[in-house]
C-alpha positions as a Markdown table, in Angstrom:
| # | Residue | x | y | z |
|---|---|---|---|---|
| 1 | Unk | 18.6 | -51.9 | 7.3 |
| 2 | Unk | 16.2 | -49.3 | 7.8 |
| 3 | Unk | 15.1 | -47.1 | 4.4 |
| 4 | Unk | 13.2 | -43.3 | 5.0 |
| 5 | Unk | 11.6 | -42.6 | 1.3 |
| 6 | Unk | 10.1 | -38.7 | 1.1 |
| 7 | Unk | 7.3 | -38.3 | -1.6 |
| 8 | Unk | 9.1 | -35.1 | -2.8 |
| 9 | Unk | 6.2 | -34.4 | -5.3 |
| 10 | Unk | 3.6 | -32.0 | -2.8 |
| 11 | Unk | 7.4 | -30.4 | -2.0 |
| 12 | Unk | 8.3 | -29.1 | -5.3 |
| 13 | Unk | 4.8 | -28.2 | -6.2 |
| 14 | Unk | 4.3 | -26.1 | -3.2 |
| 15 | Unk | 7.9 | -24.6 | -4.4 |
| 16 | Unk | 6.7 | -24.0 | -7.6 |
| 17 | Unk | 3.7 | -22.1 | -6.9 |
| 18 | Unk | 5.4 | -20.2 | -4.4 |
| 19 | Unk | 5.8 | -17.0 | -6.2 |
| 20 | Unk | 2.3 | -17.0 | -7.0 |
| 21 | Unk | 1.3 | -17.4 | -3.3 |
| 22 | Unk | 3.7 | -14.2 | -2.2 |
| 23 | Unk | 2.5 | -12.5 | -4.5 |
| 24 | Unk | -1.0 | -13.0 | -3.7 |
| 25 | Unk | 0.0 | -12.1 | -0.2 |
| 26 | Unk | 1.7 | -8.8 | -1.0 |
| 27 | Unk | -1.1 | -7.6 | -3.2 |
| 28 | Unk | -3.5 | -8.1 | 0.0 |
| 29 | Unk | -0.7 | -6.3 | 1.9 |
| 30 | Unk | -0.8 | -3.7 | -0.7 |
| 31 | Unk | -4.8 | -3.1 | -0.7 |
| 32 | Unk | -4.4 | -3.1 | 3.4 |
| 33 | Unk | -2.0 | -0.5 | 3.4 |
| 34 | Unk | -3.6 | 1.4 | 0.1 |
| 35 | Unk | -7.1 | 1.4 | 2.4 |
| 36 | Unk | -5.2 | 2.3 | 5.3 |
| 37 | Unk | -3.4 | 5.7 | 3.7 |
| 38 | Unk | -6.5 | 6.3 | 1.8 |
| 39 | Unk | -7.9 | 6.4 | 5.2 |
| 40 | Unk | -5.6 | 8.7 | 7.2 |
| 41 | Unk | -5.4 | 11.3 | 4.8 |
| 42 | Unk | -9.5 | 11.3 | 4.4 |
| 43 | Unk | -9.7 | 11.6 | 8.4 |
| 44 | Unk | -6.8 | 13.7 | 9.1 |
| 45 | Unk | -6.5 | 16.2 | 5.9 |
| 46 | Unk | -5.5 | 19.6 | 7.4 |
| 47 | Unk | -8.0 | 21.5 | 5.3 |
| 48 | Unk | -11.6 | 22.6 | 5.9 |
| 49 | Unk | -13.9 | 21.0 | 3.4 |
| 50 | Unk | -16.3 | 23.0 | 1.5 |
| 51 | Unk | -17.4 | 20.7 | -1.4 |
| 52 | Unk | -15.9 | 17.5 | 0.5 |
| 53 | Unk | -14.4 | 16.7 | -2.8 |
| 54 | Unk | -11.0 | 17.3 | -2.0 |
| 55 | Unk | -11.7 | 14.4 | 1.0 |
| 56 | Unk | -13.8 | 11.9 | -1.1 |
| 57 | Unk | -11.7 | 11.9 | -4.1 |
| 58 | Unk | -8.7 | 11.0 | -2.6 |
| 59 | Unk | -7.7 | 7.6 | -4.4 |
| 60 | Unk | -5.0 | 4.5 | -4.1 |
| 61 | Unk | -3.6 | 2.3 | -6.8 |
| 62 | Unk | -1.9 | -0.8 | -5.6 |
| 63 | Unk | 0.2 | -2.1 | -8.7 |
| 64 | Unk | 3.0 | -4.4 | -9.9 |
| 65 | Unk | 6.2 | -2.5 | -11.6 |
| 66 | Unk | 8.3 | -5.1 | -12.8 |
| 67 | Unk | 9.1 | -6.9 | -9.9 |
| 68 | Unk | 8.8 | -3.7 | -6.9 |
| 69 | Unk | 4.9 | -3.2 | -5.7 |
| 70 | Unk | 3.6 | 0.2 | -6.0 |
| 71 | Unk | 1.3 | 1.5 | -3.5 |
| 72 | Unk | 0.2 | 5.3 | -4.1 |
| 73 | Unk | -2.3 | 7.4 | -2.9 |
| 74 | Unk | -3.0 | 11.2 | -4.6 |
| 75 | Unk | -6.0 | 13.6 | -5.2 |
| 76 | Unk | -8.9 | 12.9 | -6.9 |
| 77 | Unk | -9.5 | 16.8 | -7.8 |
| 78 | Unk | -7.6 | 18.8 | -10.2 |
| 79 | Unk | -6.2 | 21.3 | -7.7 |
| 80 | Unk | -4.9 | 18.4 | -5.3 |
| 81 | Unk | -2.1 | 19.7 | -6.4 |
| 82 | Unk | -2.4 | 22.3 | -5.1 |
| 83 | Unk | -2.7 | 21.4 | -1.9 |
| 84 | Unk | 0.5 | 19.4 | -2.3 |
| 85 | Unk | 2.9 | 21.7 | -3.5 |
| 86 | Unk | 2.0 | 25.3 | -3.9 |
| 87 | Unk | 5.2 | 27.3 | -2.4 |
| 88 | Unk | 2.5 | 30.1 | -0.6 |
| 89 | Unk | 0.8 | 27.7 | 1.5 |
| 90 | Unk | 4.2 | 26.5 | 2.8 |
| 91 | Unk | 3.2 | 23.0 | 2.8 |
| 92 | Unk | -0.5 | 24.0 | 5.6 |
| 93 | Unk | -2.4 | 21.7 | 3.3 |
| 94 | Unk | -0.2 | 18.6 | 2.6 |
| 95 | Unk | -1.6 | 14.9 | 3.3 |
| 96 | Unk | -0.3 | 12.6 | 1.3 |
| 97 | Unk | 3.2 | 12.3 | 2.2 |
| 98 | Unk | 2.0 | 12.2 | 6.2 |
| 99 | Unk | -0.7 | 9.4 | 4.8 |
| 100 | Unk | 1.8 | 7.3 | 2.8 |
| 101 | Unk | 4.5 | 7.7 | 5.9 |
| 102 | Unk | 1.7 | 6.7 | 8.3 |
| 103 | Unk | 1.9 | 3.1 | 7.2 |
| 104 | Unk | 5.5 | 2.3 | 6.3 |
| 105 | Unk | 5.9 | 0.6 | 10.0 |
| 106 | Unk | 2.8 | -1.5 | 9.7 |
| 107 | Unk | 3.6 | -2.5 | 6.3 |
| 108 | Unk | 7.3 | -3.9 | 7.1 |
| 109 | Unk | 5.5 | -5.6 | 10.0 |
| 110 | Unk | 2.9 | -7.3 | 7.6 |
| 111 | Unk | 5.7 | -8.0 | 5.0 |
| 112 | Unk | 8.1 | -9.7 | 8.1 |
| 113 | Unk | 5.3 | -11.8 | 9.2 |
| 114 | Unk | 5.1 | -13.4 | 5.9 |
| 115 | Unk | 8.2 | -14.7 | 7.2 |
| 116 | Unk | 10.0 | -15.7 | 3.7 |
């Protein structure tokens, strides 16, 4: 007769702290994309600086709702909003959409090659 005994004990603790270690993973895949959109729209703003703090004021939050992980990026300076959404520019001095849409295919490729 021949017996095969498994130590299951490293096997279900690596199962149980497997949500902590995807999570752990998606927040670094959050702060990479969050630095990465912070980045685009800092470089390639369509505006012409004057005070640069329309440019250096842009900020990103990377944060857990429930169970969905929020990644945003908006203006620093009270009339970033402005530069968003006021109907007489027709849209000549929006970033963040372009910054945030820069990075969807890089983050599904980070989030795939977690390969859950």
């Amino acid at each position: 007769m021949s017996d095969f005994t498994l130590d299951g004990s490293e096997l279900i603790n690596n199962l149980k702290n497997m949500n902590k270690r995807v999570q752990i993973a998606l927040n670094e895949i959050g702060d990479t994309t969050a630095q990465k959109m912070k980045t685009y729209a800092q470089t390639n703003h369509p505006w012409e600086d004057q005070s640069h703090s329309a440019t250096d004021e842009i900020t990103t939050e990377v944060k857990w709702e429930g169970t969905a992980l929020d990644i945003s990026i908006t203006h620093g300076v009270d009339y970033g909003i402005w530069l968003e959404t006021r109907e007489s520019f027709d849209g000549k001095y929006q970033i963040l959409e372009e910054a945030r849409d820069s990075q969807i295919e890089e983050f599904r490729k980070m989030i795939k090659a977690l390969k859950l």
